[in-house]
C-alpha positions as CSV (number, residue, x, y, z in Angstrom):
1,X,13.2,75.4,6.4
2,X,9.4,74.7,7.9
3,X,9.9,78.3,9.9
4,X,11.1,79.9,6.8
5,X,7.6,78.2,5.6
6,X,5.7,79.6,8.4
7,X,7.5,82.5,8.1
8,X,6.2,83.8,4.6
9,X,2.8,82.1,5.6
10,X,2.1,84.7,8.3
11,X,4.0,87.8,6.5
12,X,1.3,87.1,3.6
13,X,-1.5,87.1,6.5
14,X,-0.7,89.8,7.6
15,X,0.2,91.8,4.4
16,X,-3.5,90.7,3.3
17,X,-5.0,91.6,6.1
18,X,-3.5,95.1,6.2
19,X,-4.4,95.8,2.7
20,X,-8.1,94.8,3.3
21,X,-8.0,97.4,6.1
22,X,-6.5,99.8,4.1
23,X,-8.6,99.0,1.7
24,X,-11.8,99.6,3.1
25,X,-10.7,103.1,4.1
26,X,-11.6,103.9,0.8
27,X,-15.4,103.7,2.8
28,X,-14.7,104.0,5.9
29,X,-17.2,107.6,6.0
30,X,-20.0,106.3,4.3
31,X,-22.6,105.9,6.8
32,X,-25.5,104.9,4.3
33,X,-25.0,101.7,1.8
34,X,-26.9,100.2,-0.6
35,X,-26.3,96.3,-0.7
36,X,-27.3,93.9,-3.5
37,X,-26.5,89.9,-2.7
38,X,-26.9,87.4,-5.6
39,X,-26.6,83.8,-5.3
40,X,-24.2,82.8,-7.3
41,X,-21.6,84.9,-10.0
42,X,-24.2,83.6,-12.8
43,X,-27.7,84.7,-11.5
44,X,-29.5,87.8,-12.9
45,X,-31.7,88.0,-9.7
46,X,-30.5,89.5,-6.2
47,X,-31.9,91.1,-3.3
48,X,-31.2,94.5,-2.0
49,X,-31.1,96.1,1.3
50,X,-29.8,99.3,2.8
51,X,-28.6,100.0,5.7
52,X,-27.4,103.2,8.0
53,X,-24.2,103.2,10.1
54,X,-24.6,105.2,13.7
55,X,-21.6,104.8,16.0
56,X,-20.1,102.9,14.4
57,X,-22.7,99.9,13.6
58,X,-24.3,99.2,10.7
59,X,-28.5,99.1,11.2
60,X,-30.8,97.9,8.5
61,X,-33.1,100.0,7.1
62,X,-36.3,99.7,5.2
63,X,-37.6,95.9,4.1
64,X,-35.5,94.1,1.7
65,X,-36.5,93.6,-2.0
66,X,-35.7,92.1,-5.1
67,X,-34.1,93.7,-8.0
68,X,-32.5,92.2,-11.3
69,X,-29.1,92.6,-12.7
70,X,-27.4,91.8,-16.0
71,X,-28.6,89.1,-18.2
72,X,-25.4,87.1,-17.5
73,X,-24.9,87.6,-13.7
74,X,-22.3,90.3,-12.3
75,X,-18.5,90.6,-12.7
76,X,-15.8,92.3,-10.9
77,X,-15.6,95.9,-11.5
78,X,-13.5,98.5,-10.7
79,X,-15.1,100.8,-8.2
80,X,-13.5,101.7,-4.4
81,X,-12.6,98.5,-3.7
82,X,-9.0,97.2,-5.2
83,X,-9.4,95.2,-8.6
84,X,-10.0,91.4,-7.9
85,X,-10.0,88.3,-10.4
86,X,-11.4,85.8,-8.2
87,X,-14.3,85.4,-10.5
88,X,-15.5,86.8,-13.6
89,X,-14.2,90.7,-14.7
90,X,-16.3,93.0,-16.1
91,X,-15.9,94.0,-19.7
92,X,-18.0,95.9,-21.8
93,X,-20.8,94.6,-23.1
94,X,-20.8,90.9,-21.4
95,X,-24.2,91.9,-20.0
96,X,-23.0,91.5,-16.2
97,X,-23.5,93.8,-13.5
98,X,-20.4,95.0,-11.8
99,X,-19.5,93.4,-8.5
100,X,-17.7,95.3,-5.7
101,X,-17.7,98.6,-4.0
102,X,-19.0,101.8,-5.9
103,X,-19.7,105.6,-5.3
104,X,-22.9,106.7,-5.7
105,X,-23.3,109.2,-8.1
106,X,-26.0,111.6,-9.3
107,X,-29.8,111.0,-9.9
108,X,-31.4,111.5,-12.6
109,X,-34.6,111.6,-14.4
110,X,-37.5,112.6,-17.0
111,X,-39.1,114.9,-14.5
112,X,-37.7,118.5,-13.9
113,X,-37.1,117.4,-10.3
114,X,-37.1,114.6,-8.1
115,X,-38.1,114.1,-3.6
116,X,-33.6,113.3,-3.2
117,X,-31.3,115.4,-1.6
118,X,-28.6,113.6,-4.4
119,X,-27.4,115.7,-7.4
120,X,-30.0,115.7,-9.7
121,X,-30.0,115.6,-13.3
122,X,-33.6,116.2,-15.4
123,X,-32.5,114.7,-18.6
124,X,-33.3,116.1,-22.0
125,X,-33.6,114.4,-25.5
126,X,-29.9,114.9,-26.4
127,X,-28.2,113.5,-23.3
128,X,-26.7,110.2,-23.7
129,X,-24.4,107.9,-21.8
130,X,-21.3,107.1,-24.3
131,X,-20.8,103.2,-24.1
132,X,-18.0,103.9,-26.8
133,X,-14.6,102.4,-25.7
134,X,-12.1,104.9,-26.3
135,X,-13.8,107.9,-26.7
136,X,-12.8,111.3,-24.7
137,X,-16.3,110.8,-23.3
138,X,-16.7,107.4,-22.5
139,X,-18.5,106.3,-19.6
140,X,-19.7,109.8,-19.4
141,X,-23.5,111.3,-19.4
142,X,-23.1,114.3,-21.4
143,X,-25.4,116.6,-23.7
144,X,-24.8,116.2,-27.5
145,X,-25.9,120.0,-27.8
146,X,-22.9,121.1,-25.5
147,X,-20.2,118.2,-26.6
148,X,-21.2,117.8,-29.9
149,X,-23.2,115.3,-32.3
150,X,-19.8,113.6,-33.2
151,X,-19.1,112.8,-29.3
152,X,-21.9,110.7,-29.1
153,X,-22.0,109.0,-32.6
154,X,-21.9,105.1,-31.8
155,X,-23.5,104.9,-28.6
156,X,-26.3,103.1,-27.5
157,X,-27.4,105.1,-24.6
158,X,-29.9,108.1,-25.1
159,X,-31.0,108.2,-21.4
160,X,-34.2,109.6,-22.8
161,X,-35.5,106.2,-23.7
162,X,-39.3,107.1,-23.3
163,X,-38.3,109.6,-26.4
164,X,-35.5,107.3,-28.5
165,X,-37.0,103.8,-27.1
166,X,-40.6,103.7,-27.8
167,X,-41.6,105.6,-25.2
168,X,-39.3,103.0,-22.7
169,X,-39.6,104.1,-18.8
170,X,-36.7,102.1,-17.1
171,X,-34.8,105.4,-16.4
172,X,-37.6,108.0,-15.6
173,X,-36.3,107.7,-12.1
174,X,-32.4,106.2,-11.3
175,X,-29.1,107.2,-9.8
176,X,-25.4,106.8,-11.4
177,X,-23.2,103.1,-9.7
178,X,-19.7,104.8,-10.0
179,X,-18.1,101.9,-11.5
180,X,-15.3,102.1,-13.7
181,X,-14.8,106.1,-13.2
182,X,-11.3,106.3,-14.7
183,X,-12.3,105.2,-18.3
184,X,-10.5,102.4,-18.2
185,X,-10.8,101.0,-22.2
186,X,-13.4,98.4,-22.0
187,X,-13.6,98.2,-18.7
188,X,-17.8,98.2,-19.0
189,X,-19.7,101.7,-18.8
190,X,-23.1,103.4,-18.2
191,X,-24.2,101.3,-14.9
192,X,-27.0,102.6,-13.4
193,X,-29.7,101.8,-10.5
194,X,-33.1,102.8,-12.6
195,X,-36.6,101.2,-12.9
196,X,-37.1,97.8,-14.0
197,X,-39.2,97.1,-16.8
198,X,-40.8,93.8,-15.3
199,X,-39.9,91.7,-12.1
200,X,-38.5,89.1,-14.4
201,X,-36.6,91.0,-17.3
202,X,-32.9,91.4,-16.6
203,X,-30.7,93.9,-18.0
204,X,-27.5,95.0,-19.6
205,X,-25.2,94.9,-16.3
206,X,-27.6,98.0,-14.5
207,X,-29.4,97.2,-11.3
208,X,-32.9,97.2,-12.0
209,X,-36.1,98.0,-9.4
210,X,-39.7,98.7,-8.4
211,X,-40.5,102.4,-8.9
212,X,-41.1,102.4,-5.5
213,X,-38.1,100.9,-4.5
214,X,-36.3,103.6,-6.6
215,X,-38.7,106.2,-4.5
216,X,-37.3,104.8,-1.4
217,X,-33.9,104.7,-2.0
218,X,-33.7,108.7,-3.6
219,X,-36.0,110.1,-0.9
220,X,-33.3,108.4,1.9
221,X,-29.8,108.8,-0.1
222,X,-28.1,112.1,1.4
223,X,-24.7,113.1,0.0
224,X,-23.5,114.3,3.2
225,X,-23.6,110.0,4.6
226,X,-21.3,109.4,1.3
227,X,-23.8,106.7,0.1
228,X,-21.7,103.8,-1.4
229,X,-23.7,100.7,-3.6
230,X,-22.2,97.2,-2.8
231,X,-22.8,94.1,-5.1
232,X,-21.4,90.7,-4.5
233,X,-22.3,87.1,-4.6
234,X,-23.5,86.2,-0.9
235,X,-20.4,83.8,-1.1
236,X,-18.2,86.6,-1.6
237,X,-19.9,88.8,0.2
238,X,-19.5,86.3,3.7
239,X,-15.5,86.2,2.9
240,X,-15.2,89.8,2.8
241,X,-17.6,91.1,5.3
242,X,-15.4,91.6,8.0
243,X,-11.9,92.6,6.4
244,X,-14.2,95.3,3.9
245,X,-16.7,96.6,7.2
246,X,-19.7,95.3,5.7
247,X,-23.0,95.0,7.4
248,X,-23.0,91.3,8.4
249,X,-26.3,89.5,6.4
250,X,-28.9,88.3,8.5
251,X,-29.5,84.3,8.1
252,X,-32.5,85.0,5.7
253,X,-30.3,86.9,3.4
254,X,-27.9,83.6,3.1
């Protein structure tokens, strides 16, 4: 009976070790990554660094800096990374930041261009992100003049904020976190990296930055190193590191 025991001990082992390998395959070409630690699940505070993989080894790059998350802390989204419930899930509007590994999407802006090699999208007065659970569109930035004033009706998002938001500036300059890219219902939407509107105001579940941050990271990002954005909690992050191929955190970052 104990060898049976031992037996199905080492099976799951192994079984969980080979699906954290196969898992991280999901990045294995990304060879730039964005990676924001927090302290705990709860915190709306973190610190994020980025770092450049050449032969095979991760390299940090640039200084690290602080950034602020959702007002309640972060979650676990649903991103490359297999879904996980060893801590709090993201659902729409519980004002956390997703937690995991993500895609990076497109830029985007107020100005008619940006300094990125990264998709760029010079937003107009009728785009808006639809934060609407259930609609065709949701978790989509579209244009109301191309989709339609009814696709948008309900959401919260005009990502022309300086124009709809009293002439707000938190996403003259930011970049699309690819969380939750199926549309799963009320699985959270409309998470972005994008200017912060002071070093101590927290957000809806976005990442949130210096502008000059945010120039650093678009001037760097290059869609040809399959950028990828990593949150996690640095307790999470340590237990992972190794099975998901992360850059291991100096002891300052800890």
């Amino acid at each position: 009976m104990r060898n049976v025991v031992l037996l199905t001990f080492a099976l799951a082992f192994v079984g969980n070790a080979l699906a954290a390998s196969n898992e991280s395959t999901a990045w294995s070409d990304a060879r730039q990554m964005v990676v924001v630690t927090t302290p705990s699940w709860n915190v709306n505070h973190g610190i994020l660094r980025t770092y450049a993989r050449t032969a095979g080894a991760w390299k940090e790059i640039g200084t690290a800096a602080p950034v602020t998350l959702g007002k309640a802390g972060a979650a676990w989204g649903l991103g490359l990374n297999a879904p996980r419930h060893d801590g709090p899930v993201k659902r729409e509007g519980d004002l956390r930041s997703p937690a995991g590994v993500f895609d990076i999407g497109e830029a985007f802006g107020y100005a008619a261009n940006a300094d990125t090699a990264m998709p760029y999208r010079a937003l107009s007065a009728t785009d808006y992100c639809v934060d609407v659970s259930g609609s065709p569109q949701y978790n989509r930035i579209v244009d109301a003049k191309v989709v339609g004033e009814k696709a948008v009706e309900g959401s919260t998002e005009p990502m022309r904020r300086d124009i709809h938001v009293h002439g707000d500036q938190r996403y003259a300059q930011g970049f699309v976190i690819e969380h939750n890219p199926q549309q799963r219902a009320q699985g959270g939407s409309c998470i972005f990296a994008h200017l912060w509107k002071s070093p101590v105001d927290a957000t809806t579940g976005c990442t949130a930055m210096d502008p000059s941050l945010m120039h650093r990271l678009l001037a760097w990002l290059r869609p040809d190193d399959h950028p990828v954005f990593v949150l996690l909690p640095t307790p999470a992050y340590e237990k992972l590191q190794a099975d998901w191929r992360l850059p291991a955190l100096g002891d300052a970052a800890r």
